[in-house]
N, C-alpha and C positions, 0 to 999 in steps of 0.2 A: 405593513410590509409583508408580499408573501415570499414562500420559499424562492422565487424565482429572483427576488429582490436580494434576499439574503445572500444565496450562490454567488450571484454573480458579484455581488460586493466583495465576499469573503474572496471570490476568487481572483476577482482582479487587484485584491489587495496583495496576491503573491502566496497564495496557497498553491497556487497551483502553477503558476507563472514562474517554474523554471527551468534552467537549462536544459539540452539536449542530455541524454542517460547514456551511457554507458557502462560496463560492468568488465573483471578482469580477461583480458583476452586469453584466448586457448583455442586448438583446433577440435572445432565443434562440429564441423564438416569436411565434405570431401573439396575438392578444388570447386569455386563461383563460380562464375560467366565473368567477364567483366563486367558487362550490361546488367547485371544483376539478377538473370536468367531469363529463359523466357516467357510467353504472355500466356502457356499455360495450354495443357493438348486439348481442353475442349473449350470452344469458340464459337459464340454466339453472335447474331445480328445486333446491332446496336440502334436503339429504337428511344422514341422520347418514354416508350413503357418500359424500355429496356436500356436503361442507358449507361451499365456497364459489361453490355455484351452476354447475358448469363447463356449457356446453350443450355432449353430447357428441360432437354432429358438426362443432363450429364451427373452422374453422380457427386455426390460430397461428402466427403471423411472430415468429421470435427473430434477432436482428441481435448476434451476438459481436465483441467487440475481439479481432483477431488478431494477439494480440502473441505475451507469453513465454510466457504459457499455449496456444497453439494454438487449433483450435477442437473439435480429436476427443473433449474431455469435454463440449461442449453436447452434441455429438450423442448419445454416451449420456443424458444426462439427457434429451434429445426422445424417444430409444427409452423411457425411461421410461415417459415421457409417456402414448405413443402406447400402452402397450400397455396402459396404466387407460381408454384412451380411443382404441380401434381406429378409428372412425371418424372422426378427426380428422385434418387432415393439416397440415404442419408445415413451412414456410417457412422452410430457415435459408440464412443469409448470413454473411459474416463481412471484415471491414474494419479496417485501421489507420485509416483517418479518420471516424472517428466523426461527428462536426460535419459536415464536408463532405457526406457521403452522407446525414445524417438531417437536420439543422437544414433544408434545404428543406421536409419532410415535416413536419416538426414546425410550420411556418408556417402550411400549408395544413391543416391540419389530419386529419394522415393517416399518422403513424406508427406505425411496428412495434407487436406487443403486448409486447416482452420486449428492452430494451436493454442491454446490457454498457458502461454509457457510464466507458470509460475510455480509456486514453492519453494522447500527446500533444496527439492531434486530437481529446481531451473538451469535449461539448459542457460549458459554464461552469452549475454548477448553482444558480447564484443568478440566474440570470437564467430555469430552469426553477421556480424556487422561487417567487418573486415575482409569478412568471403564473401561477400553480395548472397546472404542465402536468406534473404527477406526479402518480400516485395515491396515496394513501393507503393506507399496507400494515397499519394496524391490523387489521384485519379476518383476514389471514394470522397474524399473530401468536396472534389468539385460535380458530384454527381448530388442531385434532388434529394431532397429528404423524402424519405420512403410516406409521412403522412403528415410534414408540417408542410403547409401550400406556401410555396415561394420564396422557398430558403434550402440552399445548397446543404448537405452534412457538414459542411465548415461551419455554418451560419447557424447552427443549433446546439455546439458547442461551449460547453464555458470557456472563459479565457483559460488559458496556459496548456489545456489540455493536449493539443498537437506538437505543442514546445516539450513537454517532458516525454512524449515518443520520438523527438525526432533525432536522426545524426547526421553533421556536416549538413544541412538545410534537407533534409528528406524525412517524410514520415513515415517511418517503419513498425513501429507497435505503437498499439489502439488500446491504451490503459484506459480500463472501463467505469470502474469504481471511482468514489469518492470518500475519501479516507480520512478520520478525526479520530487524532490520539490525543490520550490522555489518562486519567486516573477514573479508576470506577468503582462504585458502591453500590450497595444495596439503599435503595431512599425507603424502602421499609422497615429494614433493619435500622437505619439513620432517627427515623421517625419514633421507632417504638422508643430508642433508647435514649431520645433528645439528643442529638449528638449535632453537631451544627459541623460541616466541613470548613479547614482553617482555611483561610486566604492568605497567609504567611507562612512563614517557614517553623516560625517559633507557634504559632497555633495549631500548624499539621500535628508536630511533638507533644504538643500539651494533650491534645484529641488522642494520641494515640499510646498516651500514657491513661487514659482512661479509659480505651478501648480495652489494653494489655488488662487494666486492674479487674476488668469484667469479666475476664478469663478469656475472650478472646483475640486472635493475632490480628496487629493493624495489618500486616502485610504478608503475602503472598507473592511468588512468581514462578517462570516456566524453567527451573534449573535445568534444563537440558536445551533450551534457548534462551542462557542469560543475557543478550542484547536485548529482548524486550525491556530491560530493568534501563538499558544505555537512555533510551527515549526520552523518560520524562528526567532523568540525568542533564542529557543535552538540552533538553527542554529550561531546565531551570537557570542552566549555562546564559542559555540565547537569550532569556528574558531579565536577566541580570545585565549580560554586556552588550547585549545589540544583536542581531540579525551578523553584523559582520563576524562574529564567535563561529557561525554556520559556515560562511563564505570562504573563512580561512581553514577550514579542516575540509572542507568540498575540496579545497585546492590544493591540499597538501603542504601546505606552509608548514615553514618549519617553526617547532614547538607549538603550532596550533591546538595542540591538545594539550599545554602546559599553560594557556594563559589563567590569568588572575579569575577569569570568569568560571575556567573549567576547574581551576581550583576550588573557588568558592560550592560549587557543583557540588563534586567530589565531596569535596569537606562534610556538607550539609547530611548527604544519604550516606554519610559511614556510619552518622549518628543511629540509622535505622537498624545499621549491623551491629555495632557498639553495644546498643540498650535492647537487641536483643528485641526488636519489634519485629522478627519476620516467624511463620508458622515455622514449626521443627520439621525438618525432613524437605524443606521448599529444593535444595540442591538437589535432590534426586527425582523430583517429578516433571513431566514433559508438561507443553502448554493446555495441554484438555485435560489434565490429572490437577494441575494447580488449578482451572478457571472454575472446575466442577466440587473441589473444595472451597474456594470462593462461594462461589452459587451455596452450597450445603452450610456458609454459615461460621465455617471456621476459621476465616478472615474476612476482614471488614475492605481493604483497598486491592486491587491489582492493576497492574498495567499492561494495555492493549490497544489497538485500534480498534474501528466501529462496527469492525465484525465480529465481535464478541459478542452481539446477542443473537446473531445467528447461528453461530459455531455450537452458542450453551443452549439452542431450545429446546433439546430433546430431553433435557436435568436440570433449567430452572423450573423452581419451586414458584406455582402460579402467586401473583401478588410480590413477587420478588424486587420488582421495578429497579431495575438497573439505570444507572445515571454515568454520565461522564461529567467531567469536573477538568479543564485548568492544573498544570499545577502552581502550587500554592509558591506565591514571591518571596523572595529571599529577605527582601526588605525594600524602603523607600527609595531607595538608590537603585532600584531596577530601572533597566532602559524600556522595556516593555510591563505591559499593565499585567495586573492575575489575570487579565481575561483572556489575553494573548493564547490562541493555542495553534498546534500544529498541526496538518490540512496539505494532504496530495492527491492526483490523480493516482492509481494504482491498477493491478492488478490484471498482468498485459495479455494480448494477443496479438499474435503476427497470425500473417500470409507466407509459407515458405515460398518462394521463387521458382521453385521448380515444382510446385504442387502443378495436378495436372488441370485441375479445375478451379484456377486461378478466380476467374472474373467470380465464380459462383462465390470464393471467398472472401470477395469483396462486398458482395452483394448479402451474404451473410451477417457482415458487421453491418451495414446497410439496416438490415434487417434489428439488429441489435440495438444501434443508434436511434431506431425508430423512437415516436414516444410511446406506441403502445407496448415495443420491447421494453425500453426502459421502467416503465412503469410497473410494466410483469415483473421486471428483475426486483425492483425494489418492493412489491408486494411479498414475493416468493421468501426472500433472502434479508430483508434490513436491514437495508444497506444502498445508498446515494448512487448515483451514477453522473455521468459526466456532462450528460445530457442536460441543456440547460430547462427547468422549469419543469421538470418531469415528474418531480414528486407533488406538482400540484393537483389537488385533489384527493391523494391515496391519503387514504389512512394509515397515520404512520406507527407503530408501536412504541413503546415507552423510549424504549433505549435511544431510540433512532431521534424522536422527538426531541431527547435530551442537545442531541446532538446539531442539531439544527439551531437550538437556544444557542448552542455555544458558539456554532459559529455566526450567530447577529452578532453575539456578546462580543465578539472579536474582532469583527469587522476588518477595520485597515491594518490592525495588527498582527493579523497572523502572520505564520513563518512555517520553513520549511528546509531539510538539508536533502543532499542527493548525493553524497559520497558513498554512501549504501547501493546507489544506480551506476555509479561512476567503476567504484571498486568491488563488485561484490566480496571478496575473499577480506578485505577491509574489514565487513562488519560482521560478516557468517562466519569468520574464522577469528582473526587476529582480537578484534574488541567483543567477539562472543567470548574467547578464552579470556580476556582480563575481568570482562562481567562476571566470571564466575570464579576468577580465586577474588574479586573484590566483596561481592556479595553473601558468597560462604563464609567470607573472613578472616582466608588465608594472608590476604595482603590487602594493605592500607592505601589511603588516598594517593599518598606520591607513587607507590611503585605501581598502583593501577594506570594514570596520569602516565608514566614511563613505558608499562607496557602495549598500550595503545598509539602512545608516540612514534615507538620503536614499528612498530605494525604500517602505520602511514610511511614512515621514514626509508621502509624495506620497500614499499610500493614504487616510492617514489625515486629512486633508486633504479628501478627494474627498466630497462630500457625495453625490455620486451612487450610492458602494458601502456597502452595508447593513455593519454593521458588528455583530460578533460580540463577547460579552463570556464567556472564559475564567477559572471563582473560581479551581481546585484543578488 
């Protein structure tokens, strides 16, 4: 089986296969179009060489989030760009605050052609949804793959991929990445010390009563983004009670965050607070202060997705071999296997509507979508793309390999939740604050369970936020 077998298994098993996203509304711009703006002030011939119209002298502004991916794989992808299109010249920029530096722009009617709108400081995409201030990327879909012969950009996709950018039947953001969370170690560290990872709930404890006694902390996390820690929480939830544990908190059901499964959850990771298995001082450090004590050795687990061995290459310690891991089953009464693990498209980019070099930014993802982009990307960064079959052949480094194991190992099992796309202030606000009086140890199982509940409950409530309906 190669990766391309794996992908597409793991993804049509519903990794990636869901619902349209949305996030809490708010006014993120200035007044839409109805039409959802227009085709953009520079405009090109449309050609079988050219066949979303690109005008080839017209400039292009790409504004990247500078996070864990960097920004030296746009800049390949602009050399791309630029060498289908010598004449053009290419504006990049790059920012942790997203919002901050563009939602003025976005006002005024005068944003970039090509946004990375991610992070923290993500501009809220239902508030660019509602104002038609995205473009519509149908039209990229049904154009030629920039270098696979005979297959449209739809047709080089994994499954689910155009489902979790789209809203009310339109694709509007082009989530680029492929994303596997889960639990991470050191397999050198593992190795030196025989330590064998539990595949149970009661062998995770007993491991990390021997890690503790060696003097070092099983656990580590990003106290200043304690939702990271929610993941393999819900994780353990959905694999105990089914896939529907997910479905019903995407939806806002009520008590969805009190069932028997999210109890069992809860229950299990107090024990981690309880007994006293997390590094001291974890509540006060941000996610690149915890992953770089991880890395250095003074905790054995953390949790993250699979851009964690991107984010730490500049302070893993060579020979470090980073693993991702499952988490470990509650017990034999789980409705899902230990292998089960959780798998999305992420990491998005629109086209604003009123960019002026519209078609060039479709022709940019184009460009990205390629499989020579894709392959750059995943060479540069370690890290999957959406692109189906594209990591065949790279070389892939330890961590990422790991990750590709996990997702054969999971096959039709995997899962996935999107009330985090649905709601953002959900999970950045409301069940970020419960993560952290739960995990510092201010408050216990039930009143975490309570105020998480209370958080969806206020959401749902809100007549003012468009609300999103999750079947499968």
């Amino acid at each position: 089986m190669n990766r391309r077998d794996i992908l597409r298994r793991s993804a049509a098993a519903g990794l990636l296969a869901t619902p349209a996203a949305g996030l809490l509304a708010g006014c993120a711009t200035g007044g839409g179009d109805d039409d959802g703006g227009d085709a953009g002030t520079y405009k090109g011939t449309k050609s079988e060489q050219n066949p979303l119209g690109v005008k080839e002298d017209a400039p292009l502004e790409v504004v990247i989030f500078n996070g864990g991916f960097g920004e030296e794989y746009a800049k390949a992808h602009e050399a791309m760009y630029t060498e289908k299109y010598p004449k053009a010249t290419i504006k990049h920029s790059a920012t942790q605050e997203i919002s901050k530096t563009l939602q003025p722009r976005f006002v005024d009617g005068t944003p970039p052609d090509v946004v990375n709108n991610s992070g923290a400081g993500q501009i809220d995409f239902n508030g660019l949804v509602s104002q038609n201030a995205i473009a519509d990327l149908g039209e990229l879909l049904d154009a030629p793959s920039l270098d696979i012969p005979g297959k449209k950009v739809r047709d080089t996709l994994l499954p689910g991929a155009v489902e979790v950018g789209s809203y009310d039947g339109k694709f509007l953001v082009m989530n680029y990445t492929y994303t596997v969370y889960g639990i991470w170690h050191s397999s050198k560290l593992f190795t030196e010390r025989n330590w064998q990872y539990g595949k149970t709930w009661d062998d995770h404890i007993a491991l990390c009563r021997q890690i503790k006694a060696a003097g070092i902390a099983p656990w580590t996390y990003a106290g200043a983004h304690p939702r990271y820690m929610s993941w393999p929480l819900i994780s353990t939830a959905i694999k105990f009670g089914g896939p529907q544990v997910a479905v019903a908190i995407d939806n806002l059901e009520p008590n969805a965050w009190k069932s028997d499964a999210m109890k069992a959850a809860a229950d299990a990771w107090h024990q981690i607070v309880k007994d006293k298995f997390i590094l001291e001082g974890s509540p006060g450090l941000d996610h690149k202060q915890s992953q770089t004590a991880w890395c250095q050795g003074k905790a054995a687990f953390i949790s993250c997705g699979s851009w964690l061995e991107a984010e730490q290459k500049d302070v893993t310690p060579a020979g470090f071999n980073m693993a991702v891991q499952p988490t470990p089953s509650l017990g034999s009464g789980d409705k899902l296997p230990f292998e089960a693990v959780r798998g999305t498209a992420g990491e998005p980019f629109m086209v604003p509507a009123k960019a002026k070099n519209l078609a060039g930014g479709l022709e940019y993802f184009r460009t990205m979508l390629s499989r020579k982009g894709a392959q750059d990307f995943t060479k540069k960064v370690s890290s999957l793309t959406v692109v189906a079959g594209a990591s065949d052949g790279v070389e892939l480094p330890y961590g990422l390999n790991t990750v590709v194991k996990a997702l054969e190992a999971s096959g039709a099992d995997g899962f996935n939740w999107v009330y985090n796309n649905y709601y953002r202030k959900l999970e950045r606000n409301l069940v970020d604050a419960a993560c952290g009086e739960f995990f510092s140890g201010r408050i216990g199982p039930a009143e975490f369970l309570d105020q998480c509940q209370k958080g969806a409950d206020s959401i749902a409530q809100d007549s003012s936020v468009k609300k999103y309906k999750r079947t499968a």
